[in-house]
C-alpha positions as CSV (number, residue, x, y, z in Angstrom):
1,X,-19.5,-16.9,8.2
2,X,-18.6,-20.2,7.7
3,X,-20.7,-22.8,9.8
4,X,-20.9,-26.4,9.4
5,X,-21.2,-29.5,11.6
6,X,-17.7,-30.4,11.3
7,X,-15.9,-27.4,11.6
8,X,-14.5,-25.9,14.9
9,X,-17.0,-22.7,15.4
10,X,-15.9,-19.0,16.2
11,X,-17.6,-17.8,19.7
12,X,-16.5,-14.5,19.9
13,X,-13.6,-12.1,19.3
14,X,-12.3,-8.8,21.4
15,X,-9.4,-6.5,19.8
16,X,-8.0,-4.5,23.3
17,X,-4.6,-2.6,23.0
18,X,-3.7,-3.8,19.6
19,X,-4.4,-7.5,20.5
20,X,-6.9,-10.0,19.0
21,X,-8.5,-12.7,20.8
22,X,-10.3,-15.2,19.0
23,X,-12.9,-17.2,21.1
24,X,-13.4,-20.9,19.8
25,X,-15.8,-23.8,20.8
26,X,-14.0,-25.8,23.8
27,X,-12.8,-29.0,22.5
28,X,-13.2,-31.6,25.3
29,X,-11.3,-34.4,23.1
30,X,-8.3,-32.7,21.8
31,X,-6.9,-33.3,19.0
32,X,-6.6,-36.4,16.3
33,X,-3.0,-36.5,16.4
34,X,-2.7,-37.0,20.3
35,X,-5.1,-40.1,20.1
36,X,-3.1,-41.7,17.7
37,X,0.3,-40.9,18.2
38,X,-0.3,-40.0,22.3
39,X,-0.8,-42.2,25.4
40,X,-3.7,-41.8,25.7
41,X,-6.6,-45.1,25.6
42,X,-6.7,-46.5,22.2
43,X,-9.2,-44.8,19.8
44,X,-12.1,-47.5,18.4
45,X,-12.0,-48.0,15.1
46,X,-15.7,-47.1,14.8
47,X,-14.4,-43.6,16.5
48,X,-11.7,-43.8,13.3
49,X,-14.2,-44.3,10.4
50,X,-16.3,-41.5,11.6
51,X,-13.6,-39.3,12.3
52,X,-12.0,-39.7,8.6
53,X,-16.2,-39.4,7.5
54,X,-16.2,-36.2,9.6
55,X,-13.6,-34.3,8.1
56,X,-14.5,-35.3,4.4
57,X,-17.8,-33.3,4.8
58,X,-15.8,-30.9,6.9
59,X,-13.7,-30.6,3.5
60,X,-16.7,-30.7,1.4
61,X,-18.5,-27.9,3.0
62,X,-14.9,-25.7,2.4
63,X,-14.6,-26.9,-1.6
64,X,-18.0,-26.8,-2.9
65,X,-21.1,-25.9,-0.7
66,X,-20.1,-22.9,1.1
67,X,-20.6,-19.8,-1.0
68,X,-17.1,-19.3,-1.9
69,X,-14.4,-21.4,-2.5
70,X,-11.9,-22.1,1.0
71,X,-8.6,-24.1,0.8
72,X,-7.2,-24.5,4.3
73,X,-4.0,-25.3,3.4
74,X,-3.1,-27.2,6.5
75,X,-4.9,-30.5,6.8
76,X,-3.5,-32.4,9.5
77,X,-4.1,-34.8,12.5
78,X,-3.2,-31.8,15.1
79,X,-5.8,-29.8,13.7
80,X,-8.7,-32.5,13.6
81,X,-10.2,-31.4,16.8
82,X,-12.7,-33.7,18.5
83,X,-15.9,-32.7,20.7
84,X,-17.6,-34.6,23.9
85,X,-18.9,-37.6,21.3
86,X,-15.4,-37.8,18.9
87,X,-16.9,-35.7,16.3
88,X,-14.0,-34.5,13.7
89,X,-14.2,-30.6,13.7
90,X,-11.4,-29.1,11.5
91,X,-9.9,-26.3,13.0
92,X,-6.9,-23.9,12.1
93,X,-8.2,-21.5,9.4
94,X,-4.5,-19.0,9.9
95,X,-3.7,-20.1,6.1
96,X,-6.7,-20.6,4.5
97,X,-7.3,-18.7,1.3
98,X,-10.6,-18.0,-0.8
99,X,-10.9,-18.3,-4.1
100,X,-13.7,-18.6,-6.7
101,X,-15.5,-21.6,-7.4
102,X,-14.5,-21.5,-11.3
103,X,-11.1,-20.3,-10.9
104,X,-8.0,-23.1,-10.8
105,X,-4.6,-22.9,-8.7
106,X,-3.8,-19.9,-7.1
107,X,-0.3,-19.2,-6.5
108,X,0.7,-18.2,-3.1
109,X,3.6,-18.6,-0.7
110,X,4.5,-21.9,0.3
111,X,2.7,-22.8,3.9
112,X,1.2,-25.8,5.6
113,X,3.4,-28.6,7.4
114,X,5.8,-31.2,5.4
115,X,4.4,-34.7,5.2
116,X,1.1,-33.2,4.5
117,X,2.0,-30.8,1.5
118,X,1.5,-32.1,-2.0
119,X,4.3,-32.2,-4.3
120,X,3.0,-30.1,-7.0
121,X,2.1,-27.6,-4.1
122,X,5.6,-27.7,-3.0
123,X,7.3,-27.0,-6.9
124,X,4.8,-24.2,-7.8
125,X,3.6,-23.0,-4.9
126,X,0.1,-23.5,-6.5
127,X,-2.8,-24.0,-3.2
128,X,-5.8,-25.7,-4.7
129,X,-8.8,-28.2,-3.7
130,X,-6.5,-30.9,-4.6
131,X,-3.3,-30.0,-2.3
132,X,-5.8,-29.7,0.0
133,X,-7.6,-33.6,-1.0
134,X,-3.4,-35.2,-0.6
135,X,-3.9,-33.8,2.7
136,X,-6.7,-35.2,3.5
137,X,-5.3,-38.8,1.7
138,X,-2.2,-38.5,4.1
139,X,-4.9,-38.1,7.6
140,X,-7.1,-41.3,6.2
141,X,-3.3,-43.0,6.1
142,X,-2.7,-41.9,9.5
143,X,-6.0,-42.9,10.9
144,X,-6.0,-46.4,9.2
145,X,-2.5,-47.3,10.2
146,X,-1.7,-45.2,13.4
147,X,1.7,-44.1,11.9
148,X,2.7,-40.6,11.7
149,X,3.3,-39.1,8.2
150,X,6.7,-38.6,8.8
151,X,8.9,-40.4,10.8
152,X,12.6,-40.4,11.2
153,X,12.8,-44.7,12.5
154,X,10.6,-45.1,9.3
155,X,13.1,-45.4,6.2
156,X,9.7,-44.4,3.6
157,X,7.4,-42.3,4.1
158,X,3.9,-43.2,4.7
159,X,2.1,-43.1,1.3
160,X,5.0,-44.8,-0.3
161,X,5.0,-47.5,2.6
162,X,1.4,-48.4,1.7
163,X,1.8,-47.8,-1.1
164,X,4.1,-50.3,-1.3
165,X,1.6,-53.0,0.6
166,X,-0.8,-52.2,-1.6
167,X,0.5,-53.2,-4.8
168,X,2.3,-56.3,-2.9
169,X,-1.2,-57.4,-2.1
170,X,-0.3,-56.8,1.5
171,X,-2.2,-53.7,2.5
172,X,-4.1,-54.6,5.5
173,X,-0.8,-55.4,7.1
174,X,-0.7,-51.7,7.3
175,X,-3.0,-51.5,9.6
176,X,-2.6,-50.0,13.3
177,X,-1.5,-53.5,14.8
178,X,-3.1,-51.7,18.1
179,X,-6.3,-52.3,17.0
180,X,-6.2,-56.3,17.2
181,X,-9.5,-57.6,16.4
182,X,-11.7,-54.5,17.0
183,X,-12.3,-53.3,13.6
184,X,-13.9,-53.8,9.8
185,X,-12.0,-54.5,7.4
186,X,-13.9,-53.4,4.8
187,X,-13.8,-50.3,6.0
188,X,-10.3,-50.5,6.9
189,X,-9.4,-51.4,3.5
190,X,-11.8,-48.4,2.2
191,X,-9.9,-46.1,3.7
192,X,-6.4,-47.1,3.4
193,X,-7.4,-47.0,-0.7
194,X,-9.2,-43.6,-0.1
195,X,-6.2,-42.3,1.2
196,X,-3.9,-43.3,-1.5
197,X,-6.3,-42.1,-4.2
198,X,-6.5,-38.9,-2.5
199,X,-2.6,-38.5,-1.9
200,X,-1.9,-39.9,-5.7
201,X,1.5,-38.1,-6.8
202,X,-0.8,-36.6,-10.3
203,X,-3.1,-34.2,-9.1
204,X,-5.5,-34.8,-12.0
205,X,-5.7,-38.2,-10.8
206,X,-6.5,-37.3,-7.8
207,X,-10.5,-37.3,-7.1
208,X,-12.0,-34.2,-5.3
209,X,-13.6,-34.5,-1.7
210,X,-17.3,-35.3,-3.2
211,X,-15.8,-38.2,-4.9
212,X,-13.8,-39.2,-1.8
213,X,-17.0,-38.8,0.1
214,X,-19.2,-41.0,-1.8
215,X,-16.6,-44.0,-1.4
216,X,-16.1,-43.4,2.1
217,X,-19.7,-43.8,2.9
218,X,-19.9,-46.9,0.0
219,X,-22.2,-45.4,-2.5
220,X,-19.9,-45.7,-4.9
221,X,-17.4,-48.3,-6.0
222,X,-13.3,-48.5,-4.9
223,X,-10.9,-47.1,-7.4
224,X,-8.5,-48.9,-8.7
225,X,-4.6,-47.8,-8.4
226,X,-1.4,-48.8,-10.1
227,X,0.3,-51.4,-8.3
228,X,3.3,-49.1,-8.1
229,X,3.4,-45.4,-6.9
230,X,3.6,-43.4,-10.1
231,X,6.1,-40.4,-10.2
232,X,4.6,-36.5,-9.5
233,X,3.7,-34.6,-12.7
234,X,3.4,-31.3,-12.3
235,X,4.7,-27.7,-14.0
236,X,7.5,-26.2,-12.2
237,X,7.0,-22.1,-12.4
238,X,9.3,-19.9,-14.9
239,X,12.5,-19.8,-13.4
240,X,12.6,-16.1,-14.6
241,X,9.7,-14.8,-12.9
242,X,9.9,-16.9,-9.7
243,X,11.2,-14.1,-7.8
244,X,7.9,-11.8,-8.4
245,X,5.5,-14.6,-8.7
246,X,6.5,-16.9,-6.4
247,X,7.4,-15.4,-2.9
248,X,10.3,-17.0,-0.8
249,X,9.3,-19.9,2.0
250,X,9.7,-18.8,5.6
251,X,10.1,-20.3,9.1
252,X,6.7,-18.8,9.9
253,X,4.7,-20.2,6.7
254,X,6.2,-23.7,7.3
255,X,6.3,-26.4,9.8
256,X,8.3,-29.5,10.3
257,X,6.4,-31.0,12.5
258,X,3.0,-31.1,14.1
């Protein structure tokens, strides 16, 4: 069973007249996404960094120290749940898949939630560590800058938008504005690069969730990133074997929004 500090634990289960019920740990802080997109009191940045720290290891744990392999496949700020003290404890395991630690990309239906999904994981319906690492880039984003991933008043979407910063030598003016004078900025500045390293369009650029880690907690240098965002490289899937390899998206598999 998987168990870890920053995972959302399973209490208990029942299975009565064809129905299962699956008994979680009460989450007294909801969830990420309502903290920074909600009404709710403004979360510290100090409550930020270790949140975005939180669900790294969670991540970790999932990629390379459990005994198997997990890719959760739907990394987002509504399923970041927070305990009592605003520990990160990822939580929504309905699309997770297991896979060997030696083996690459699996191919699998398309699921998860746009704005989070990485676009080789979109074109070849491939689920891997690192569509699961541009998920976690695109939450880091969210966190540092208090902006959802997608927005329809925003004319880019987030990565590209700091992306954009960054390379104009502007990128703390992506910061939540919210957040005034109550926060590091070299932390700040960590995790807004983090987050674009993570979400890079290449997934072999991409770094996996150790290397992630080890910047986030500074024990290893920033990267550095192309000014401008470089174009997605992937392999799309044979056209002519799409229909048994590849199996079609539904409304269940994918949402548009939270």
């Amino acid at each position: 069973m998987l168990r870890h500090r920053n995972l959302v634990q399973l209490i208990g289960w029942c299975h009565d007249q064809g129905e299962f019920l699956l008994v979680y740990e009460f989450m007294p802080n909801g969830s990420l996404d309502y903290h920074l997109f909600g009404r709710r009191t403004q979360l510290a940045w100090t409550l930020r960094y270790k949140i975005a720290q939180g669900l790294a290891s969670a991540l970790l744990y999932l990629h390379e120290e459990w005994e198997q392999c997990v890719v959760h496949r739907d990394i987002k700020s509504s399923n970041v749940m927070l305990d009592s003290g605003f520990n990160a404890k990822l939580g929504d395991f309905g699309l997770a898949r297991l896979m060997d630690h030696e083996l690459g990309p699996r191919t699998t239906h398309l699921a998860g939630t746009f704005g989070y999904l990485a676009p080789e994981y979109i074109s070849t319906r491939r689920a891997s560590r690192e569509s699961d690492v541009y998920s976690f880039g695109v939450v880091a984003l969210e966190i540092a800058t208090g902006r959802k991933s997608v927005d329809e008043q925003f004319e880019k979407g987030l990565v590209e938008w700091v992306w954009d910063l960054y390379g104009n030598g502007e990128l703390m003016s992506a910061m939540d504005e919210r957040m005034q004078t109550d926060f590091d900025a070299k932390q700040v500045e960590c995790l807004m690069i983090v987050g674009l390293w993570c979400a890079h369009p290449d997934r072999n650029v991409r770094p996996s969730i150790r290397q992630a880690s080890l910047v986030l907690n500074f024990e290893a240098d920033l990267p550095k990133l192309p000014t401008r965002m470089p174009m997605a490289v992937y392999h799309a899937p044979n056209i002519s074997s799409a229909s048994s390899t590849v199996p079609s998206i539904t409304s269940s598999s994918i949402n548009m929004g939270r």
